[in-house]
C-alpha positions, 0 to 999 in steps of 0.5 A: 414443099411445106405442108402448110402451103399444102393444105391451103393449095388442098382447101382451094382444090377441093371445092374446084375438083368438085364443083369441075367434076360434078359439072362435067359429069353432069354434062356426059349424063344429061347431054349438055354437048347436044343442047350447046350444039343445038344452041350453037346451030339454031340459036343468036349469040345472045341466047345461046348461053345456059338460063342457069349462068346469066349473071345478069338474069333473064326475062319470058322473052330470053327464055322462050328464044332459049328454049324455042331454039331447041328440038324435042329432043334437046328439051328433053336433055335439058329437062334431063340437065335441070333434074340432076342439078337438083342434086349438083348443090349437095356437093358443090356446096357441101365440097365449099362449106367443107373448105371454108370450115376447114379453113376457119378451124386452123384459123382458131375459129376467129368468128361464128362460123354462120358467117360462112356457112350462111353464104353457102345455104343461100347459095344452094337455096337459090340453085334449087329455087331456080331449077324447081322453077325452070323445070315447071317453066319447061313443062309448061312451054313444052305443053302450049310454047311461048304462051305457056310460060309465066312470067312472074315464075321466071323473074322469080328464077332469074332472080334465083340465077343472080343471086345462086351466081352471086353468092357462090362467086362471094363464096368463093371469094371467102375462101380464097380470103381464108386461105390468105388470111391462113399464109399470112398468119403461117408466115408471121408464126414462123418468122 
């Protein structure tokens, strides 16, 4: 196999290694399998999938039907979950800015890399957001329920969620896009 192609199959790979590893060790430390169960056994269709991967967002009354579906116990894995996705964005988005730079420099640097690295930040930053946000929003539900949560907080999350799904699908696409743009113009030097 040409080494060309094996460096753009290596700038692909990277960032899904990291960001499927991380996930699944997220998943074994936190207890992820127990809070699905839980969500499985005692929750509707609808509120079964995780707040942190709802493209199209959540209100008070998705989260509270999320949540209230939970025991003591899985609350706390999902506490537990909602804390080390605070650290998750360093190397999902450090294995993503990594590729795309990488990218970009054998390339010849053909524009300013804050195009890149800007899609990125926003990324993490909205991860973060979303998470800090959560978590508060869970302590408060744990202490009072359903009466205890903010709804201005979790639009504000939910519009977090969109924009960290958002940005890392465009990404993402961006990288690939990169990688095409690299073939194309290895095809065309060597031909």
């Amino acid at each position: 196999m040409d080494n060309f192609v094996v460096k753009e199959i290596v700038l692909l790979a990277l960032p899904a290694a990291v960001f499927n590893g991380g996930a699944y060790v997220m998943s074994k430390l936190s207890g992820r399998p127990q809070v699905t169960q839980r969500l499985r056994d005692y929750a509707k269709a609808e509120d079964r999938t995780p707040l942190g991967l709802r493209i199209g967002g959540y209100n008070l009354e998705a989260v509270s039907r999320h949540w209230v579906a939970l025991d003591t116990a899985t609350l706390k894995l999902e506490r537990r979950a909602l804390e080390l996705d605070l650290v998750f964005p360093f190397f999902y988005g450090g294995a993503l800015a990594a590729a795309l730079l990488l990218a970009w420099a054998a390339l010849n640097r053909p524009f300013d890399p804050v195009w890149l690295i800007v899609p990125v930040a926003i990324t993490v930053v909205a991860d973060w957001t979303e998470n800090l946000l959560q978590l508060g929003q869970l302590r408060l539900f744990e202490a009072s329920g359903k009466d205890g949560l903010r709804s201005g907080w979790i639009q504000i999350a939910s519009t977090a969620t969109t924009t960290k799904l958002a940005f890392f699908c465009g990404s993402s696409l961006l990288l690939i896009g990169l990688v095409v743009w690299m073939l194309v113009s290895g095809v065309a030097r060597r031909a």
